[in-house]
C-alpha positions in Angstrom: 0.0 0.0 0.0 1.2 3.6 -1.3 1.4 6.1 1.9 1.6 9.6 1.1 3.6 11.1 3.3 4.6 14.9 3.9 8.2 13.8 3.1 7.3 12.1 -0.1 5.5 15.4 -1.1 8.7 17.4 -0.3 10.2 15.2 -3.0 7.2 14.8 -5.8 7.4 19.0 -5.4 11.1 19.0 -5.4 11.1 16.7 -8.7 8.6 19.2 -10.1 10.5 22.5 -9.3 13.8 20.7 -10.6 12.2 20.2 -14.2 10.6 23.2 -14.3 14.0 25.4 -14.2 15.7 23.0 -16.7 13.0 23.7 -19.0 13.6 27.4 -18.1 17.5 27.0 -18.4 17.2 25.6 -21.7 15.2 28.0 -23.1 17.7 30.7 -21.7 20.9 28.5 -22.7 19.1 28.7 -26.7 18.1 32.7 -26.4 22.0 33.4 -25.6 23.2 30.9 -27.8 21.9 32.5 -30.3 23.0 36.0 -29.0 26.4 35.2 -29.5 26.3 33.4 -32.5 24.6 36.5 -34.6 26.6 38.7 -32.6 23.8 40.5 -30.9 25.9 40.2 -27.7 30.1 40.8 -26.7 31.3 37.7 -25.4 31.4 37.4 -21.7 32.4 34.6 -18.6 28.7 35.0 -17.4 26.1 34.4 -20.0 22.6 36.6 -19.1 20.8 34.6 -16.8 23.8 32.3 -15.5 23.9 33.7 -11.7 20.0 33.3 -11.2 19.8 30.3 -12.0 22.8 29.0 -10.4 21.5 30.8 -7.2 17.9 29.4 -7.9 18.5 26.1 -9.4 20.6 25.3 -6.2 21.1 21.9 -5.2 19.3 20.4 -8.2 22.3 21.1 -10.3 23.6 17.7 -10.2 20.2 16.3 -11.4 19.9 19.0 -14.1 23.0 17.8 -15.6 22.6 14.0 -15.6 18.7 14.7 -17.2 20.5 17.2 -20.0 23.3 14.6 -20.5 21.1 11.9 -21.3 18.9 14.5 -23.2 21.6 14.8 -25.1 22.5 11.6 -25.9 18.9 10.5 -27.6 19.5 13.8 -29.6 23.0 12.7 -30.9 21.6 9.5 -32.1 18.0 11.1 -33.7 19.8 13.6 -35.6 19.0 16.4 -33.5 22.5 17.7 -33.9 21.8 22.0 -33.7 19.9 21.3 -31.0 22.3 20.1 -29.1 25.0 22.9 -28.4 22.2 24.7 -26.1 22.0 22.2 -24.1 26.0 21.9 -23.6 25.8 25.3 -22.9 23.6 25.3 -20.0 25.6 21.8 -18.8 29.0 24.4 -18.6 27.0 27.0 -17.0 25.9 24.7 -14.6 29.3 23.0 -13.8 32.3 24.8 -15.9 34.4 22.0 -14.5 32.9 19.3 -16.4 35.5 19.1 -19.2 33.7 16.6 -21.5 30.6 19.4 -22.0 33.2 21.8 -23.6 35.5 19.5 -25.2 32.2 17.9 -27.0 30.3 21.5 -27.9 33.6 22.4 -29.5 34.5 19.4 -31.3 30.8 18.8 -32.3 30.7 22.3 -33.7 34.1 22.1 -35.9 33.4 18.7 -37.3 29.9 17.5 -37.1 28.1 21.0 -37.9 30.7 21.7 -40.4 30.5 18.5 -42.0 26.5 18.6 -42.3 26.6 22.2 -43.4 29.6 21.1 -45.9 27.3 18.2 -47.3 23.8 20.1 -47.4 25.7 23.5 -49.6 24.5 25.6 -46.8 26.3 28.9 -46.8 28.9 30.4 -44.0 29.6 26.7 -43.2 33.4 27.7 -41.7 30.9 29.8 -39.1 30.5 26.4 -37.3 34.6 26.1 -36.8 34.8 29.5 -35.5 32.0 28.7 -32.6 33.6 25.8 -31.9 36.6 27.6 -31.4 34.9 30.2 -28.9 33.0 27.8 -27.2 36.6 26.1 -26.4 38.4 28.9 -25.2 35.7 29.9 -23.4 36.1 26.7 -21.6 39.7 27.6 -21.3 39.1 30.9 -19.2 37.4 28.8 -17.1 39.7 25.8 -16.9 43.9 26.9 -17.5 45.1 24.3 -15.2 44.6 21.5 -16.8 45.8 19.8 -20.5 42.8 19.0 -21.8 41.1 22.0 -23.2 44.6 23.2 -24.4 45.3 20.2 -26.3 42.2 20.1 -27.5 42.1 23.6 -28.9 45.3 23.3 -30.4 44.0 19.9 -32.1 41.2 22.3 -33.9 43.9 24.6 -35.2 46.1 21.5 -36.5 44.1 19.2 -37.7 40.9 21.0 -39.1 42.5 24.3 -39.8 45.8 23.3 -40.7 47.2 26.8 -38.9 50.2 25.3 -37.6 51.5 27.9 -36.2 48.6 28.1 -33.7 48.5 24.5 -33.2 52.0 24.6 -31.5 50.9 27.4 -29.4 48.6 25.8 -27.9 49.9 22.3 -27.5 53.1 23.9 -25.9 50.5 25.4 -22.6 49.3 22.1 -22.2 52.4 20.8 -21.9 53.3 23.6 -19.2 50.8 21.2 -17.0 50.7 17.5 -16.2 50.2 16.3 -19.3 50.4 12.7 -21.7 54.0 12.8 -23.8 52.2 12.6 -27.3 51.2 16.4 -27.0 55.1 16.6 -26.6 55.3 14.7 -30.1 52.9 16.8 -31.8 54.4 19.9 -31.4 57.2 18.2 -33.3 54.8 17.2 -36.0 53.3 20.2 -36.3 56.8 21.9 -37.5 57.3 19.0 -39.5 54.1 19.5 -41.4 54.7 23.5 -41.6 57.6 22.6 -43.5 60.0 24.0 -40.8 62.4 20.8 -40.2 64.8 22.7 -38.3 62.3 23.8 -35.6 60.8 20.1 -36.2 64.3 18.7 -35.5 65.4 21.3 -32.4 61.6 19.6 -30.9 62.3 16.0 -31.6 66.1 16.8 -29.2 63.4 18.3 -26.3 61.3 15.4 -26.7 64.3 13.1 -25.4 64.4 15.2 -22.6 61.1 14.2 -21.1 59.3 11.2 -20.3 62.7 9.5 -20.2 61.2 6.5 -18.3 58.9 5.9 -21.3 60.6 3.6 -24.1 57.0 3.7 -26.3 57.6 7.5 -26.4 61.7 7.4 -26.5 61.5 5.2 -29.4 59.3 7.0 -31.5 61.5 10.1 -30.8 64.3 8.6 -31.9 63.0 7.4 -35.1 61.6 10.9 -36.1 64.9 12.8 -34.6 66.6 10.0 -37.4 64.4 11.4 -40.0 64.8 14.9 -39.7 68.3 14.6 -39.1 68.7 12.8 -42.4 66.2 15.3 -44.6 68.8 18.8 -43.0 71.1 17.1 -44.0 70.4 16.3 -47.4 69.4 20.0 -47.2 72.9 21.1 -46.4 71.8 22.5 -43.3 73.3 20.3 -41.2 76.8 18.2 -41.5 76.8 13.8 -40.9 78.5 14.3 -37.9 76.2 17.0 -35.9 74.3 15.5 -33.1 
């Protein structure tokens, strides 16, 4: 037998109030969205709307997120895919820790957006790189202690914009935290694929100075230290015997 109890009504009411301001934050997370993206607003840390309902939503926060998340989720495999980046939005606003919300805005803008705008002939398609982009580094004024968002960034730049130059910058700050030794490696790459092969080849001799207890990362060092060696000096740039 069900008893209703004034505790269980606490929690039917709490339930009620909690979807009632994601529906809200939602709707606020697509009006600002939009904002930025025509340029009707500068962009700032706090988004309109941010502090009241972080002061309101309170301790439903954690709820919020894990009901977006999975909101989220049965979007990505419907198809839904521009009506997903609101909803990241209000996920960052709501915890601007939560790495994965910006890393998977930015990275869904830049490829997925771009690729379906690419493949329908819809106009300003390179808009959706640029967003994704912004949304990173706004991630990054909110997270610069960690490598994730600065690799990540930087993988934007080197991969889908082939700006190489900005690529390295950004992969050398995540290297300036803890970090995994292939961002290390790709800095390397990068110069290598700028054409640069001296830079390319000054990076490959740093890369033997870290993660010396690593043989994977050793190895492949010395294999691509090898090669540049050999293609400076075929270049005349540098003599057989020069370390």
């Amino acid at each position: 037998m069900f008893f209703y109890t004034p505790r269980i009504h606490k929690y039917i009411i709490s339930g009620i109030i909690a979807g009632l301001f994601i529906v809200i934050l939602v709707l606020q997370a697509s009006i600002n969205y939009s904002r930025v993206t025509e340029d009707l607003v500068e962009s700032m840390i706090i988004m309109p709307g941010e502090f009241v309902t972080n002061f309101v939503i309170g301790g439903f926060r954690g709820i919020a997120v894990d009901l977006l998340w999975l909101r989220i989720d049965e979007m990505w495999h419907t198809g839904k895919w521009f009506d997903i980046i609101p909803l990241l939005r209000a996920i960052t606003w709501m915890q601007p820790h939560f790495l994965e919300a910006w890393e998977l805005g930015a990275w869904h803008l830049a490829y997925n957006c771009y690729a379906y705008a690419e493949s329908a002939g819809l106009p300003n398609k390179e808009k959706y790189i640029d967003e994704g982009v912004k949304f990173m580094k706004e991630g990054l004024a909110r997270n610069r202690n960690v490598y994730d968002l600065w690799f990540n960034l930087g993988w934007i730049y080197y991969h889908k914009l082939k700006n190489y130059d900005e690529g390295i910058k950004y992969f050398r700050a995540a290297t300036r935290v803890k970090h995994p030794s292939y961002i290390d490696r790709l800095i390397a790459h990068a110069y290598r694929k700028k054409g640069d092969i001296e830079s390319e080849y000054k990076e490959w001799q740093r890369c033997l100075t870290v993660f010396t207890d690593d043989k994977y990362h050793i190895d492949i060092v010395k294999t691509h230290l090898e090669k540049a060696k050999e293609k400076l000096i075929a270049a005349g740039k540098l003599g057989v015997n020069d370390k």
